[in-house]
C-alpha positions as CSV (number, residue, x, y, z in Angstrom):
1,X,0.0,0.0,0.0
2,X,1.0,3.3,-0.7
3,X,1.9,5.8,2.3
4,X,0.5,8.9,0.6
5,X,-3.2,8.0,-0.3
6,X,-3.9,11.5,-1.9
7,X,-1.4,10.3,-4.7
8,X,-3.9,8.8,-6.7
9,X,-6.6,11.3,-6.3
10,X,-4.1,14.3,-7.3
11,X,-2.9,12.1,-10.6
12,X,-6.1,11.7,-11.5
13,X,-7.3,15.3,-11.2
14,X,-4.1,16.4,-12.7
15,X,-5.0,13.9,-15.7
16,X,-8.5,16.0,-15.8
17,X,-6.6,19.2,-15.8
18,X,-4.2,18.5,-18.4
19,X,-7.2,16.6,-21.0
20,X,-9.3,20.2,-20.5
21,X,-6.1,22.3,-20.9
22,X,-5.5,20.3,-24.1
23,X,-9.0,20.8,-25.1
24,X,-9.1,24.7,-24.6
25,X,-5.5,24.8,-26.4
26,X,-6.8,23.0,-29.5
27,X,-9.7,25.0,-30.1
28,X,-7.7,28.1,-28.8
29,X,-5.3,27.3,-32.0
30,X,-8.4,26.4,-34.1
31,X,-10.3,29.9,-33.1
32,X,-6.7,31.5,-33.7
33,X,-6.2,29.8,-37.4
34,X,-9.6,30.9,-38.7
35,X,-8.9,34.2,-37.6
36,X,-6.4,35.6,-40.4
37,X,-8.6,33.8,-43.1
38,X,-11.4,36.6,-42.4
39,X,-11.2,39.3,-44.7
């Protein structure tokens, strides 16, 4: 057994954190690419 049982439970949040900050970077770069192409 692990001596630090918040481990898991801070990995997996972290795991959260880093899927939404993907998320908001990929359509951040999407919103960012369309941007130029308007005239």
């Amino acid at each position: 057994m692990s001596k630090t049982p918040g481990t898991s439970h801070t990995r997996i949040t972290t795991k959260k954190q880093a899927t939404n900050f993907i998320a908001i970077t990929d359509l951040t770069s999407l919103y960012l690419c369309r941007i130029p192409r308007a005239p």
